[in-house]
Each structure stands twice: as C-alpha cells, then as structure tokens.
C-alpha positions, 0 to 999 in steps of 0.5 A, spaced: 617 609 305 612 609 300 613 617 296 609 619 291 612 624 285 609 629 282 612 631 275 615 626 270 621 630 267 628 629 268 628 632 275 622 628 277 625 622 274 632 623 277 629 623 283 624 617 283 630 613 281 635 615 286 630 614 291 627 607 288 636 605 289 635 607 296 630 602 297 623 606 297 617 605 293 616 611 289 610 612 284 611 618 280 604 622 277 604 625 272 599 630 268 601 628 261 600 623 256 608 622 255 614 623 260 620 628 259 616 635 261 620 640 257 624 635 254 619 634 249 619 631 241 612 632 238 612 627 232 610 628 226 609 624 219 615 629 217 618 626 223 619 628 231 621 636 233 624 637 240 621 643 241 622 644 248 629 643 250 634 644 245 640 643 248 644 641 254 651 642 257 655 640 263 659 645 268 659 641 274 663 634 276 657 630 277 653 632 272 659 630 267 659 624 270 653 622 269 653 625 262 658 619 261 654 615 262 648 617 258 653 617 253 656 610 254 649 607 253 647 611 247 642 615 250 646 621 249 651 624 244 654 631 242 651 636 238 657 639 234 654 643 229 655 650 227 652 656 231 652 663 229 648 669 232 643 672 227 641 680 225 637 680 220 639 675 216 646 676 217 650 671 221 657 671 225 659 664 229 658 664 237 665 662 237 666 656 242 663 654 248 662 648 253 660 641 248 653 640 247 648 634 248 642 632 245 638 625 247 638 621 241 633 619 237 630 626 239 630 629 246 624 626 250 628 619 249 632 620 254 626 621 259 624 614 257 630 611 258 629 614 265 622 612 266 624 604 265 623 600 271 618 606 275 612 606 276 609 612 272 601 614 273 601 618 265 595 623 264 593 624 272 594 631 274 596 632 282 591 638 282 592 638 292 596 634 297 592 634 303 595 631 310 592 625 313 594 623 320 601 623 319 601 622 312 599 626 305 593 623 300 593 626 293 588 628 289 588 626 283 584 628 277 584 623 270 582 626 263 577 618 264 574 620 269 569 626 271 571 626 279 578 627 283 580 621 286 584 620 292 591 617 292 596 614 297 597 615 303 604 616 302 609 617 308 613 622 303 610 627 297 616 631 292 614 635 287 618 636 281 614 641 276 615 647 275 614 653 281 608 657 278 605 650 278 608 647 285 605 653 289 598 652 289 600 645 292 603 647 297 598 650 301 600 646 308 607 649 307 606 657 306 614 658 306 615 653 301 610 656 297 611 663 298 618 661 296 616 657 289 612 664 288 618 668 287 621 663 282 616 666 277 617 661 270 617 665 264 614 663 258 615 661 251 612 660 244 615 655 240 614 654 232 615 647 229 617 648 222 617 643 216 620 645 209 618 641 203 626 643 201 633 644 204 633 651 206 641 651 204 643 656 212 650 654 213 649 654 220 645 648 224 642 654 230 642 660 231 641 666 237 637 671 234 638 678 235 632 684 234 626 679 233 620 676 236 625 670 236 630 668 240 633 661 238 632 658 232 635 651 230 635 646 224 633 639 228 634 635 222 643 637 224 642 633 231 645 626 230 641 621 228 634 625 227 630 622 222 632 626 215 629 633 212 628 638 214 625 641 220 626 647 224 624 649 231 624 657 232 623 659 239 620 667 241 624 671 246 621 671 253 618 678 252 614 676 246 611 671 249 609 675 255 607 680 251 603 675 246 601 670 252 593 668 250 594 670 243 591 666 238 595 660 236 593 661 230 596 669 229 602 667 233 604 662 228 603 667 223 607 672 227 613 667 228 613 664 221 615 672 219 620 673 224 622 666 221 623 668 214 626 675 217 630 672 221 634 667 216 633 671 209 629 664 207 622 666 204 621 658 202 614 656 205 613 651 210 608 645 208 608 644 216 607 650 220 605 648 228 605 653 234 606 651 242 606 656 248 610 653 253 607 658 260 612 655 264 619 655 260 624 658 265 625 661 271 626 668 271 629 668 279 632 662 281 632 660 288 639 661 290 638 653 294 638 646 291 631 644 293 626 644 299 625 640 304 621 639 310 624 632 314 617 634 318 611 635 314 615 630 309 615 634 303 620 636 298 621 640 292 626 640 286 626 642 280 630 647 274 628 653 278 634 652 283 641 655 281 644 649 285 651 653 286 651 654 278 649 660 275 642 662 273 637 657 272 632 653 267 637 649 264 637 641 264 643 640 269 640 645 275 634 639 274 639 634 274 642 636 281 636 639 285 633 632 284 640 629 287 640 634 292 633 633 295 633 625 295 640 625 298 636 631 303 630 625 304 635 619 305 
C-alpha cells in the first residue's frame, strides 16, 4: 500500500519504518524543520539543550529489547547521574529507580538515526486528509509556498502527532476524533539556561517541589554532550496552563526566578531562551494501544495511549503504539 504518516517523532518514525519492513511505501509529513518531535535538542554556540524530553525508561519486554539494540549501536546510553528532589533549594535523593536512557549526542539524535532510509517530507504541515473515491489526499501546506497543495492519493493515512493536533484531522472519522478529544495534552514551559560558570549542585536533576518548576537538569551530565554548563528547567502543568499565552519574554523572567529559588544558586545565566511546548503530555490517556479503521484505512498512534503501562506521555507508550497499529495495518 502506498501510506502516508503524519508526524515525524519517534512514534511516527516507528511506524514508518515497521511499515516500510513490511513492504509498503511509506512517506512521512512532517510540520517542522528537523525530526524528533519532543525529543528535540535546540543548538546553541554554548552547545545543544534537549529541552523536550529529558529522559526515557523501559518496563515492558519489547521496548527493553529494542533498547538493546539502540545501545548496541551507540545511539543510546544510560543516564546514570544523581537525582534528588528539591524544596526550596534543600535536596534529598530520589532513591533508585528503573535505568534511565538518553540518546547521544543529545536526544533528537535517536530521531535521525530513525529517519535514515524513509522518505520525510520536513517543513509540510498536514493541515486536512480528505477521501477520494476509495482513497485520501492530503493538504499540505509549505512555509515556501503561499497555497495548500494536495498530495497522495495514499491507500492508508496514519497520524502520529498529538491528540489535540489529530482531532481536527480527523473530521471524516467523528469517533476517532471524539476520542483523540478526550486525550487533552497538557503543556509546558521550558527554560534553556547557559552559565558562564560551573553552578557546583551536586546533583545532575532534580524534582521540584513548591514551585512554578517542576524538573530541572544539568544537560551537560548526559554522556557525551558537549562540555559547560547548561541547565533545562521545566514548568509544572499547572503553570503552564495558567501562564499558557504569557509573553516569552516574562515567562523567562519568571522561570529564571523559580531557577535560582529553586537551587539556592543566584549566578547569572549568559544564555537564557524559553519554549512553550502546548502539547507536551496527555492528561487522560486513552486506555487502548492505537486506533485503527481497516475500512476507512486510517489509524492513529502515538503517547497518548497507555498500551497496558500506566499512564502516558512517555517515550515507550510512543514506542509500542507505533507497533501496535502497524501490526493493526498488516
């Protein structure tokens, strides 16, 4: 079948490759520039922040497995620096927990690895799948071109992005699309944070507890990220609702606040860049492992579906959905 998917992150990618494996033609669409969705690394001259996702971990036997391999290729590694938990710039340890993984040199690397040999259309956003006789045209829209353009037809239309961004697609499958609905993504604020001098916190992240921030962490403890010292400080959800459309400019200096709160450090940052991710996590994942209509031919998957794990939003959930509806595609 000639498949078109739409979203270029890890579930996106996942998808397309297994599908590719199985001997269709796949090409992947995708709204920005670079791939990795949320497992973005923003390069600076201080060097790259990984101000998506920060981590990842592995409770089930395929995704372990697969981890596996990533590391026998170097494209991952474990994460193996202290974590504590914060409160007011008091810390004690998070104790022991599952390993921790981070793709090297910075967390979209593991994207482009992905991507390899697939057939990415960057900087085109799907913006509506439309039916044509028996099969879907897309409309896609170019930052180079003034117009939507259609493309396709594809026998097969997938969606990997996130919920709040998938209902509006969905408009000739109301059931998905009411279902995608009650996925609502929460979002998140992030500060990218560039020190001229070691901050001297004896820890690598932090949980942080009575603050606008909910995570911190010194991306320059990650192995094999460029040298000096970099911090990623992420708002709590409820912040970042609250503060949703705040200037960038004041929800940086607000951050930066709760930063040096936060650690008890008051050192000036020489580098100091917010982004607002508006789809970050899903608040109620849906309780299946993807969406699939072998009739319409069109399917859904993503983080947003707990795939038997509890709870959502996390790299692995992205990992097995992906599996799970191209297995449901065949």
């Amino acid at each position: 079948m000639q498949i078109a998917v739409v979203g270029a992150g890890l579930s996106g990618l996942t998808v397309a490759r297994q599908l590719q494996s199985q001997g269709h033609h796949v090409t992947v669409y995708e709204k920005s520039a670079g791939v990795s969705g949320r497992m973005s690394t923003r390069q600076t001259e201080l060097g790259g922040f990984d101000h998506g996702a920060q981590y990842f971990t592995a409770t089930s036997d395929r995704f372990k497995k697969e981890i596996s391999d990533w590391k026998k290729l170097g494209w991952v590694t474990a994460w193996d620096e202290k974590l504590v938990s914060l409160d007011h710039g008091q810390f004690k340890s998070a104790g022991k927990s599952a390993t921790r993984y981070v793709a090297t040199p910075g967390m979209n690397a593991l994207g482009k690895q992905l991507a390899h040999g697939l057939d990415v259309r960057k900087g085109q956003q799907v913006v509506a799948i439309e039916g044509y006789n028996e099969q879907w045209l897309l409309k896609v829209q170019a930052d180079t071109v003034g117009i939507a353009a259609s493309a396709g037809p594809f026998d097969a239309v997938l969606l990997a992005i996130p919920a709040d961004q998938a209902a509006p697609l969905l408009g000739e499958l109301p059931k998905f699309a009411d279902q995608a609905t009650k996925a609502k993504m929460l979002p998140c604020w992030t500060l990218m944070l560039g020190f001229p001098t070691s901050l001297d916190l004896p820890y690598g992240g932090a949980w942080v507890n009575q603050s606008r921030l909910s995570w911190i962490a010194r991306d320059t403890s990650k192995p094999l990220h460029r040298a000096g010292e970099r911090w990623v400080a992420q708002a709590s959800p409820a912040w970042s609702i609250e503060h949703l459309e705040e200037d960038p400019e004041r929800a940086k200096e607000k951050l930066l606040k709760a930063f040096h709160e936060a650690t008890g450090s008051w050192i000036q940052p020489i580098h100091a860049v917010v982004h607002r991710w508006r789809f970050a996590q899903s608040e109620h994942p849906l309780p299946s492992d993807c969406l699939w209509d072998a009739n319409r031919k069109v399917g859904v998957c993503g983080d947003w579906f707990a795939v038997g794990l509890e709870g959502g939003g996390r790299i692995e959930n992205a990992f097995l959905s992906a599996l799970a509806l191209a297995k449901s595609v065949g």
